[in-house]
mmCIF file of the N, C-alpha and C atoms, coordinates in Angstrom:
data_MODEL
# 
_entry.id   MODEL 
# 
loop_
_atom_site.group_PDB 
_atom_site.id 
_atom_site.type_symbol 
_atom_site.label_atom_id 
_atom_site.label_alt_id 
_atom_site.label_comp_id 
_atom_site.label_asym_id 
_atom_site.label_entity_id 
_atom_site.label_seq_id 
_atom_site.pdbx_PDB_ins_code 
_atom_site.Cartn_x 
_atom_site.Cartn_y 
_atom_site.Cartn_z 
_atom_site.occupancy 
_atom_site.B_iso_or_equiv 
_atom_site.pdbx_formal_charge 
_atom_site.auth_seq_id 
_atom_site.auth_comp_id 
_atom_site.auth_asym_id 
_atom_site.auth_atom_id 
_atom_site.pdbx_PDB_model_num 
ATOM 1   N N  . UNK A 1 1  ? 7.734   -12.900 5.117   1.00 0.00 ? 1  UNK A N  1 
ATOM 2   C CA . UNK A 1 1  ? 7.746   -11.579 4.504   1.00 0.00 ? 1  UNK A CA 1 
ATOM 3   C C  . UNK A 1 1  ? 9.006   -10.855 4.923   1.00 0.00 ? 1  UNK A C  1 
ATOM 4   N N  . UNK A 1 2  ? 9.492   -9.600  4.188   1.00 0.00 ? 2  UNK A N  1 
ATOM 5   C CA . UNK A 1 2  ? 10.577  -8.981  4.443   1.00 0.00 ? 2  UNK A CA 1 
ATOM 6   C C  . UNK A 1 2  ? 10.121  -8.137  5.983   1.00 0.00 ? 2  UNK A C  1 
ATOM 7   N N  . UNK A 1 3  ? 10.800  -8.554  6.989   1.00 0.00 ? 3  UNK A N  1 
ATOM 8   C CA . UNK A 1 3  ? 10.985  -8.084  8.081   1.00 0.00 ? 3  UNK A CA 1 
ATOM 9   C C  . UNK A 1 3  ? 11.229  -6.568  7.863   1.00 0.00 ? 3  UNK A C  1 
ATOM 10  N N  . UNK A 1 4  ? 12.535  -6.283  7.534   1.00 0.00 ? 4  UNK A N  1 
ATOM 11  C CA . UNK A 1 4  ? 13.427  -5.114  7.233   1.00 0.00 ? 4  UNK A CA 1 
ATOM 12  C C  . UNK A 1 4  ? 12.662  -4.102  6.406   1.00 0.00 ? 4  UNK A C  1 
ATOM 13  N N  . UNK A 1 5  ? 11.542  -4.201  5.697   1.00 0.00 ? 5  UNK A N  1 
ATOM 14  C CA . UNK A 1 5  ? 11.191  -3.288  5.162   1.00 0.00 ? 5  UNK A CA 1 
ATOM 15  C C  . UNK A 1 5  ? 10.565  -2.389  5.790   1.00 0.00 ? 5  UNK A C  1 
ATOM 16  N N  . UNK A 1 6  ? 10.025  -1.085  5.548   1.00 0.00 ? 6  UNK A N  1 
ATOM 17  C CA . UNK A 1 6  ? 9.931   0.089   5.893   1.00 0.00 ? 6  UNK A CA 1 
ATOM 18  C C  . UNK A 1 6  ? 8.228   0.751   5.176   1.00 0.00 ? 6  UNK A C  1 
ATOM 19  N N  . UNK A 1 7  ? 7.500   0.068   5.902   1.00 0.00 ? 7  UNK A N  1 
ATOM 20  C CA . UNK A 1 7  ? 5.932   0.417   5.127   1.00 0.00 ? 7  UNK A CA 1 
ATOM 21  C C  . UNK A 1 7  ? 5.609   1.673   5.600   1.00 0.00 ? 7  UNK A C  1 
ATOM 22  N N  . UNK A 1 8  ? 5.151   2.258   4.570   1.00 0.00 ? 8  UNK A N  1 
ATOM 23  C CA . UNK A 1 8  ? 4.436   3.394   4.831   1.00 0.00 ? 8  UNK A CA 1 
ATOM 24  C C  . UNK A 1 8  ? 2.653   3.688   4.647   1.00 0.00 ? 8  UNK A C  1 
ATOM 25  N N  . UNK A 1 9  ? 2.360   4.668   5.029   1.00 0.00 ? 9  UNK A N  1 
ATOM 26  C CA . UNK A 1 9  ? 1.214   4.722   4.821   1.00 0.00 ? 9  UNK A CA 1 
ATOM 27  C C  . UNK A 1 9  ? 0.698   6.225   4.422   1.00 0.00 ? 9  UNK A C  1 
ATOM 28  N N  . UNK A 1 10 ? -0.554  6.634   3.841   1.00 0.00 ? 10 UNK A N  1 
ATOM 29  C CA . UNK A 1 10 ? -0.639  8.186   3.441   1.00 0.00 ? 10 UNK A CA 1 
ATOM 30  C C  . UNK A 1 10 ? -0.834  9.001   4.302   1.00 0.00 ? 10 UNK A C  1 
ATOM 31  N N  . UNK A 1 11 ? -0.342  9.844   3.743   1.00 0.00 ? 11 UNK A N  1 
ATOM 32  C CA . UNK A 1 11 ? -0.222  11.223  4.662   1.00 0.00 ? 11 UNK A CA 1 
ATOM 33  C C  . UNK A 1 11 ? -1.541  12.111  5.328   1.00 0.00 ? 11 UNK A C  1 
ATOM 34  N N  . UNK A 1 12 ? -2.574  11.296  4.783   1.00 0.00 ? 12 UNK A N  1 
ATOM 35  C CA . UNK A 1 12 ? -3.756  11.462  4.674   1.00 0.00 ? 12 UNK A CA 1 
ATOM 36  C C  . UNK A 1 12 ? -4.469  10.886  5.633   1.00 0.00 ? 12 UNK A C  1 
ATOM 37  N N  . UNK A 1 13 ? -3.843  9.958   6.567   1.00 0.00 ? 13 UNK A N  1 
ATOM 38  C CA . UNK A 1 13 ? -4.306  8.623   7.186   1.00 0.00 ? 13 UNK A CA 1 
ATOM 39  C C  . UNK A 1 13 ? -4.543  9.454   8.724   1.00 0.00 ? 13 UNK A C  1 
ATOM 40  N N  . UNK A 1 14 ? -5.538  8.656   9.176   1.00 0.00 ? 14 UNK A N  1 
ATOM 41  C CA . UNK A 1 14 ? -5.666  9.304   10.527  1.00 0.00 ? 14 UNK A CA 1 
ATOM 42  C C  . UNK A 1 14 ? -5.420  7.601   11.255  1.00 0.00 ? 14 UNK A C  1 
ATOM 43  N N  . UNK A 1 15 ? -5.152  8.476   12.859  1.00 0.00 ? 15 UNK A N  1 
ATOM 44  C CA . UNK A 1 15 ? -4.942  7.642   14.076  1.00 0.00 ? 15 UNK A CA 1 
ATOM 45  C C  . UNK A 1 15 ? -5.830  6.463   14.428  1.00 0.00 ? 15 UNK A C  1 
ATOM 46  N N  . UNK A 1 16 ? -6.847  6.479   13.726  1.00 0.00 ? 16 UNK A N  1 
ATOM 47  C CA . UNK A 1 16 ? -7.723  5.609   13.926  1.00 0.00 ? 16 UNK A CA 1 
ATOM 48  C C  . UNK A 1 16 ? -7.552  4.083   13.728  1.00 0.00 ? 16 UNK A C  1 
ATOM 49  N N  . UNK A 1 17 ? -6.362  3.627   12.667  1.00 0.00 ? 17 UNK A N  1 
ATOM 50  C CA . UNK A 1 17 ? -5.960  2.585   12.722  1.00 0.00 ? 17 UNK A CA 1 
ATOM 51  C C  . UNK A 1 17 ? -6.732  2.144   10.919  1.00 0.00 ? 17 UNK A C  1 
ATOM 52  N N  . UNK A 1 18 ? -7.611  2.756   10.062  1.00 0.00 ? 18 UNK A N  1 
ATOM 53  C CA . UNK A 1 18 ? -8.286  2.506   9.028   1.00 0.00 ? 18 UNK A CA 1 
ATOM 54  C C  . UNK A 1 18 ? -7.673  2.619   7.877   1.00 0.00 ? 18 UNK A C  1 
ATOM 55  N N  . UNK A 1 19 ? -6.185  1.942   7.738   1.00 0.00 ? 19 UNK A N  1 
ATOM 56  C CA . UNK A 1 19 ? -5.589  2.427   6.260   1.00 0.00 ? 19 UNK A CA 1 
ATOM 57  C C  . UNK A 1 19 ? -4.773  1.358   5.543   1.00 0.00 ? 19 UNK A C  1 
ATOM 58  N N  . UNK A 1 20 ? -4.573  1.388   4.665   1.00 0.00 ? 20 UNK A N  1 
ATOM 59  C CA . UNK A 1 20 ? -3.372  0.371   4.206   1.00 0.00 ? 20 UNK A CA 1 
ATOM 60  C C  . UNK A 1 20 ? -2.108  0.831   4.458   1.00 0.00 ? 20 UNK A C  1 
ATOM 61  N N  . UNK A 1 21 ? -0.988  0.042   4.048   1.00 0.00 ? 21 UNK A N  1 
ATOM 62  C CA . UNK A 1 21 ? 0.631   0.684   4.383   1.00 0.00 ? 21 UNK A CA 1 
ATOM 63  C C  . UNK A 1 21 ? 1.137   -0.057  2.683   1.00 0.00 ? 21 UNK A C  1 
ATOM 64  N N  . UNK A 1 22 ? 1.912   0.604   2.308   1.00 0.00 ? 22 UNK A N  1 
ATOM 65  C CA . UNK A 1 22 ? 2.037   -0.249  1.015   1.00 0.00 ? 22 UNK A CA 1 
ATOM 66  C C  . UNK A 1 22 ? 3.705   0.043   1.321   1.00 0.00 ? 22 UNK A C  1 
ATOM 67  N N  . UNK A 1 23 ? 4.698   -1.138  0.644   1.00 0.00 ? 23 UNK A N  1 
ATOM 68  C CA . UNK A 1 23 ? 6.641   -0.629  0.529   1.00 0.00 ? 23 UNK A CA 1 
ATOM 69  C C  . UNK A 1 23 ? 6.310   -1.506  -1.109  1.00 0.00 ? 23 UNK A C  1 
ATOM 70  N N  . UNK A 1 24 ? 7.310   -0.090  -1.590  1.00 0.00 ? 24 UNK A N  1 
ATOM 71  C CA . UNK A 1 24 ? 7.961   -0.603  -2.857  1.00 0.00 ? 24 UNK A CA 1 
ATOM 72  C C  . UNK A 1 24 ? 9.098   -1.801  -2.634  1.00 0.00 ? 24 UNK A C  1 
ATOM 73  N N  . UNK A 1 25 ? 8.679   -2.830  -3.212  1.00 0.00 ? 25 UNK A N  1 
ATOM 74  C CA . UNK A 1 25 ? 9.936   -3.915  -2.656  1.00 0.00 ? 25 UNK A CA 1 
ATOM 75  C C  . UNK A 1 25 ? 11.315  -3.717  -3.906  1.00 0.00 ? 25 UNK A C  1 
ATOM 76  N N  . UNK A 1 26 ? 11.002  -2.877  -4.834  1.00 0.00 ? 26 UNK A N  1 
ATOM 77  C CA . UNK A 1 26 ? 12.212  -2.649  -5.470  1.00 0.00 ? 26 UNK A CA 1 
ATOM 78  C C  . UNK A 1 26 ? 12.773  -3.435  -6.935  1.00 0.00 ? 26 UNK A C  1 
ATOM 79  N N  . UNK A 1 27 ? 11.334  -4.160  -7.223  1.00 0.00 ? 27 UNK A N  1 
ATOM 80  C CA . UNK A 1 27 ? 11.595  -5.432  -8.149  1.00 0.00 ? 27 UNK A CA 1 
ATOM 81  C C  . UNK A 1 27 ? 10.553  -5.343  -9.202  1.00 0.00 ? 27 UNK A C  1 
ATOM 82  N N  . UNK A 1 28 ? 9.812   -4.152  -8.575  1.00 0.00 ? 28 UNK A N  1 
ATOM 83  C CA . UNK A 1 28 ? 9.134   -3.814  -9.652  1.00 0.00 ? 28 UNK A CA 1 
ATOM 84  C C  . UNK A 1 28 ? 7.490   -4.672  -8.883  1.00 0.00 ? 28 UNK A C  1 
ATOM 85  N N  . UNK A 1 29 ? 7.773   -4.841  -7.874  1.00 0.00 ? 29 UNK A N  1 
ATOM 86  C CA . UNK A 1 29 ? 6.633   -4.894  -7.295  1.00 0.00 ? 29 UNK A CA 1 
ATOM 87  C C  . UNK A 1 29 ? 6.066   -3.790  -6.097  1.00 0.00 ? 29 UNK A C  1 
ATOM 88  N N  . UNK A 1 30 ? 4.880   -4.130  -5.521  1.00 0.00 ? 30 UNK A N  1 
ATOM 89  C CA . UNK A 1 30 ? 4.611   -3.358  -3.863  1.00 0.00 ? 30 UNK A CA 1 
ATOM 90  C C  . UNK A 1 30 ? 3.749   -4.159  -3.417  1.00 0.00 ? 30 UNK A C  1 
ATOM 91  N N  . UNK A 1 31 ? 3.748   -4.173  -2.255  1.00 0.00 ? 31 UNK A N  1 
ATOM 92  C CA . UNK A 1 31 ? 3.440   -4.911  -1.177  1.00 0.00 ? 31 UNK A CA 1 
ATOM 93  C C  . UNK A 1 31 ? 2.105   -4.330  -0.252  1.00 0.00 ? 31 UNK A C  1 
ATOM 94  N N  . UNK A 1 32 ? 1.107   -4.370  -0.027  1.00 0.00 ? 32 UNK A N  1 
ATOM 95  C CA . UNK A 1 32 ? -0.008  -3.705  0.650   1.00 0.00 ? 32 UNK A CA 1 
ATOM 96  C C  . UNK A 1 32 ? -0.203  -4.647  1.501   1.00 0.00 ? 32 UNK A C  1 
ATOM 97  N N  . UNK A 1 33 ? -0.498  -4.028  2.502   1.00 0.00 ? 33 UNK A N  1 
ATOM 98  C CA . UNK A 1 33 ? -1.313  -4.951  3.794   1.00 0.00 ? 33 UNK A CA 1 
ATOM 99  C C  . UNK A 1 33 ? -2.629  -3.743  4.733   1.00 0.00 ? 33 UNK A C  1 
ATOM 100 N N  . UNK A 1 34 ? -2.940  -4.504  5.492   1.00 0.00 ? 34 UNK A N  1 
ATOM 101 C CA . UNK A 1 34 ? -3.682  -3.575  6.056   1.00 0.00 ? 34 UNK A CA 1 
ATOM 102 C C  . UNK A 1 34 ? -3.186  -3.046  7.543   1.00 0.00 ? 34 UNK A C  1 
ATOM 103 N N  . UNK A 1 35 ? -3.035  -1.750  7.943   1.00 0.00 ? 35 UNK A N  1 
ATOM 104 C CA . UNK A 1 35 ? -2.586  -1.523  8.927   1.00 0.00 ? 35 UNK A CA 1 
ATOM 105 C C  . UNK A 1 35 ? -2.599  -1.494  10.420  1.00 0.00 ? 35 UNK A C  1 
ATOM 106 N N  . UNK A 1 36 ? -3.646  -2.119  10.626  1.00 0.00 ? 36 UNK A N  1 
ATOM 107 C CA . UNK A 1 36 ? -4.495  -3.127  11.599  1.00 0.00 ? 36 UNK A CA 1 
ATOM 108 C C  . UNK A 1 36 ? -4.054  -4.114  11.599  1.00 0.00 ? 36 UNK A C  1 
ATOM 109 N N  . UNK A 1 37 ? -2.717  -4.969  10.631  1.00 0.00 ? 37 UNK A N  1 
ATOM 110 C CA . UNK A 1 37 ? -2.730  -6.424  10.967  1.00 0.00 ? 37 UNK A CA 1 
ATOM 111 C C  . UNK A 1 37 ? -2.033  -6.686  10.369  1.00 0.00 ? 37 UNK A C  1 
ATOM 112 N N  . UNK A 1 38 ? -0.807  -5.591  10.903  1.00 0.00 ? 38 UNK A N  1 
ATOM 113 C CA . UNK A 1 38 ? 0.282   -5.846  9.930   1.00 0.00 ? 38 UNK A CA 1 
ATOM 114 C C  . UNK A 1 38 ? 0.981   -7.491  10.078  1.00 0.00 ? 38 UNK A C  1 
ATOM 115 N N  . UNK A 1 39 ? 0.886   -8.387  10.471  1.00 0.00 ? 39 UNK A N  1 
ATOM 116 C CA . UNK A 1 39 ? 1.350   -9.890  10.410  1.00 0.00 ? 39 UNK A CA 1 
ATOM 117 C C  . UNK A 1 39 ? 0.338   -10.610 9.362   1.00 0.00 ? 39 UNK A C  1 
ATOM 118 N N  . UNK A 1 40 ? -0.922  -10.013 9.147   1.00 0.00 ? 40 UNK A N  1 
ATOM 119 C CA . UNK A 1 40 ? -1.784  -10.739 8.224   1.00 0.00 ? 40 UNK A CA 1 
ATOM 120 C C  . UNK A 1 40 ? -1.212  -10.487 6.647   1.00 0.00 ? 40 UNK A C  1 
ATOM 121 N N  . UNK A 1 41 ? -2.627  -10.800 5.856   1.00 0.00 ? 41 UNK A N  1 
ATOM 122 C CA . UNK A 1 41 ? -2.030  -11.414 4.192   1.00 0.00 ? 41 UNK A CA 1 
ATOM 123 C C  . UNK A 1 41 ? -1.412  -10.030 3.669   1.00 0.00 ? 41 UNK A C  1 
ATOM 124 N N  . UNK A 1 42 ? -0.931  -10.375 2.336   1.00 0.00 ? 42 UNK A N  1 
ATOM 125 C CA . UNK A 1 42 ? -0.031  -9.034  2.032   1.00 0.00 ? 42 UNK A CA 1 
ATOM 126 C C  . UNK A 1 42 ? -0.991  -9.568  0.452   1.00 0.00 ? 42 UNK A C  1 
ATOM 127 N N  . UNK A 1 43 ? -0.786  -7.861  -0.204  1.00 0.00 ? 43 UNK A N  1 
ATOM 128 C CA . UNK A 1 43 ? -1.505  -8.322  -1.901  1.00 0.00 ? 43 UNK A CA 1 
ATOM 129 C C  . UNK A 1 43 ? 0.114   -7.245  -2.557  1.00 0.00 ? 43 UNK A C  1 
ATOM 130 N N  . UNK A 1 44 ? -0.007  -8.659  -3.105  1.00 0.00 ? 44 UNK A N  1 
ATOM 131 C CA . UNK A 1 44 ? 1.310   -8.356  -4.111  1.00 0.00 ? 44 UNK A CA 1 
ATOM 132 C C  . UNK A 1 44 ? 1.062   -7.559  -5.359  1.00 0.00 ? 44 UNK A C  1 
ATOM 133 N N  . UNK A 1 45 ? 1.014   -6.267  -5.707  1.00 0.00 ? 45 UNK A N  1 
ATOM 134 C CA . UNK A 1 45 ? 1.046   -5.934  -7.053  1.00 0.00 ? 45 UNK A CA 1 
ATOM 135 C C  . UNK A 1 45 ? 2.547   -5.830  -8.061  1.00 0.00 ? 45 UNK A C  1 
ATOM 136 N N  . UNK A 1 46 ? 2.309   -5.508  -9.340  1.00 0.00 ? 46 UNK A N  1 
ATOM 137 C CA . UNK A 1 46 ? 3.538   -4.578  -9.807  1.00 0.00 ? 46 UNK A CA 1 
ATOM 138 C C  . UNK A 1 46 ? 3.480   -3.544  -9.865  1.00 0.00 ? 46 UNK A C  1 
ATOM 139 N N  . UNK A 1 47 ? 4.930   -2.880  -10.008 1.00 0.00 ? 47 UNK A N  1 
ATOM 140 C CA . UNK A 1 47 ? 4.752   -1.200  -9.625  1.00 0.00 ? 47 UNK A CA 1 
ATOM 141 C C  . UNK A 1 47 ? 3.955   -0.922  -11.028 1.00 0.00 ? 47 UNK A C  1 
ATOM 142 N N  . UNK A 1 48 ? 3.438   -1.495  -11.945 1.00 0.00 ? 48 UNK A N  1 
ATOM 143 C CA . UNK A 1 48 ? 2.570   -0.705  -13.056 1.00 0.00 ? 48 UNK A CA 1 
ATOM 144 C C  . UNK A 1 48 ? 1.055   -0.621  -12.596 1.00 0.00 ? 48 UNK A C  1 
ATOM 145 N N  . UNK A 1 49 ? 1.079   -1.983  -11.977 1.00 0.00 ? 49 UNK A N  1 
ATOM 146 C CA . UNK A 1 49 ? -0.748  -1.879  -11.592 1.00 0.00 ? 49 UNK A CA 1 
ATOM 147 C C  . UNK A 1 49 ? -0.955  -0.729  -10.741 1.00 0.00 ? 49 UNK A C  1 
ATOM 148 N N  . UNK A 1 50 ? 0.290   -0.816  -9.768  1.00 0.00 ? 50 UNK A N  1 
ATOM 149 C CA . UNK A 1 50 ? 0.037   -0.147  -8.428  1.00 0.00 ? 50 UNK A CA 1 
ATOM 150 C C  . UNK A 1 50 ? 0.025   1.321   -8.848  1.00 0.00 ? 50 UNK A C  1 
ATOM 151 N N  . UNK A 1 51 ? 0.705   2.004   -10.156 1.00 0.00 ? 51 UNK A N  1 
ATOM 152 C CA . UNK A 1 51 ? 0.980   3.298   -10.610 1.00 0.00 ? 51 UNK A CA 1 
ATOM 153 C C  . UNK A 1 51 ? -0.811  3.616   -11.403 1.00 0.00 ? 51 UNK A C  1 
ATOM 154 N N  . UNK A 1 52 ? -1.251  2.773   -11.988 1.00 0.00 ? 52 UNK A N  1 
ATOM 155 C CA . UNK A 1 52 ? -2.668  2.406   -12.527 1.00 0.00 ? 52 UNK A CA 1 
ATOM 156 C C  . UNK A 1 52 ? -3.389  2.952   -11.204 1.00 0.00 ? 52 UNK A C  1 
ATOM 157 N N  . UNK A 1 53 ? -3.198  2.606   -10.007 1.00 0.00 ? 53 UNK A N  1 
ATOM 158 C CA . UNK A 1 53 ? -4.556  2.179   -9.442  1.00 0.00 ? 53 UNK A CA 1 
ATOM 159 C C  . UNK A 1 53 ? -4.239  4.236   -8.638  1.00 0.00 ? 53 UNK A C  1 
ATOM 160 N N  . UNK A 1 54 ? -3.186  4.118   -8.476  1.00 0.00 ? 54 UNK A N  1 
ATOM 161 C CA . UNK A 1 54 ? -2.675  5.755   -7.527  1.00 0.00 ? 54 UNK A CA 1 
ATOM 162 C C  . UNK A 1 54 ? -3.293  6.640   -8.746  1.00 0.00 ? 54 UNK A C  1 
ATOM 163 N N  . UNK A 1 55 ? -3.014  6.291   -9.689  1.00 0.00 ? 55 UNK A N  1 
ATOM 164 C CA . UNK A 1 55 ? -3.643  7.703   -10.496 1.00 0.00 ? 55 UNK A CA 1 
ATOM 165 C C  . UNK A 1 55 ? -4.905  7.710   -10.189 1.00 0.00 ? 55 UNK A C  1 
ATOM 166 N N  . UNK A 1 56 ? -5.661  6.577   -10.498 1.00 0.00 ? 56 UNK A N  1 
ATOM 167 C CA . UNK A 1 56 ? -6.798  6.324   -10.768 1.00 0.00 ? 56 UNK A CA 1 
ATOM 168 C C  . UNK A 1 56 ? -7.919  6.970   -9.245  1.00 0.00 ? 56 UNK A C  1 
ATOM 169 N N  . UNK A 1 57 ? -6.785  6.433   -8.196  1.00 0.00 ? 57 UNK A N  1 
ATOM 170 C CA . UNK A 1 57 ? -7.443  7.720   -7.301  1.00 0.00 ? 57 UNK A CA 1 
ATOM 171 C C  . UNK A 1 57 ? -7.413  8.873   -6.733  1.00 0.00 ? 57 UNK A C  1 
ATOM 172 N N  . UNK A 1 58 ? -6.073  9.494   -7.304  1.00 0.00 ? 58 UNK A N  1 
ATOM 173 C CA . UNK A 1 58 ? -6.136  10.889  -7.701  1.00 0.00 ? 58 UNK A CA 1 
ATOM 174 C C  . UNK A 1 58 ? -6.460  11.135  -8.649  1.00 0.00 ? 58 UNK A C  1 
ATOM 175 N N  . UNK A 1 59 ? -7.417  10.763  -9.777  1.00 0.00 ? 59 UNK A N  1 
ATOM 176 C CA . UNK A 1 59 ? -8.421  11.136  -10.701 1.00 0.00 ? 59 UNK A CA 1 
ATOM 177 C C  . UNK A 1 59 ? -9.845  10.822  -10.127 1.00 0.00 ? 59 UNK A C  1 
ATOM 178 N N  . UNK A 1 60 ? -9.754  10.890  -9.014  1.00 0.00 ? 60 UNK A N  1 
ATOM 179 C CA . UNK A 1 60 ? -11.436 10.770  -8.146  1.00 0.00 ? 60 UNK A CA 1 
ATOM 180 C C  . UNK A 1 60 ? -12.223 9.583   -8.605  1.00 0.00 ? 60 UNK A C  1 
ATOM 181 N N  . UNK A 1 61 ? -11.433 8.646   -9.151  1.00 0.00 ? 61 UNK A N  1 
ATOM 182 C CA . UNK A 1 61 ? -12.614 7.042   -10.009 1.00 0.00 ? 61 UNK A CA 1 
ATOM 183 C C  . UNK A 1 61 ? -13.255 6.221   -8.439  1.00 0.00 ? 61 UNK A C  1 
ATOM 184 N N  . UNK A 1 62 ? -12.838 6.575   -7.488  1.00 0.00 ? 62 UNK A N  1 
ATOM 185 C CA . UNK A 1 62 ? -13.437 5.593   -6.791  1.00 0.00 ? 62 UNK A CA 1 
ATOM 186 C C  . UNK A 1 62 ? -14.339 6.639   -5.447  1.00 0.00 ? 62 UNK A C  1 
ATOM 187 N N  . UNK A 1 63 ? -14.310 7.997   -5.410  1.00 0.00 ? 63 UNK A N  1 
ATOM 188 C CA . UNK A 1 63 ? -14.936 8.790   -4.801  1.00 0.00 ? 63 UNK A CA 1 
ATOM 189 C C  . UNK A 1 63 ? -16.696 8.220   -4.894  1.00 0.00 ? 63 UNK A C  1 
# 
């Protein structure tokens, strides 16, 4: 995996260690892992799914 990249996570996230980190890799994909383990699997989307799924939960669909 890209070493060099720069994951972030939401601003929303508490200390507890319970969140994903997602980096735009720039290709029209993003990269998610979980932030507990960051050396474990990564889920590859494209930035369209990934723009799909962010609305979708700032439109409350998974509340």
């Amino acid at each position: 995996m890209h070493h060099h990249l720069i994951w972030r996570k939401s601003s929303r996230s508490v200390d507890e260690g319970d969140c994903v980190e997602v980096v735009d890799l720039g290709d029209e994909h993003h990269a998610v892992r979980d932030s507990k383990n960051p050396t474990g699997p990564v889920l590859m989307v494209t930035t369209a799914q990934w723009s799909v799924f962010t609305a979708s939960v700032r439109a409350g669909e998974f509340d």
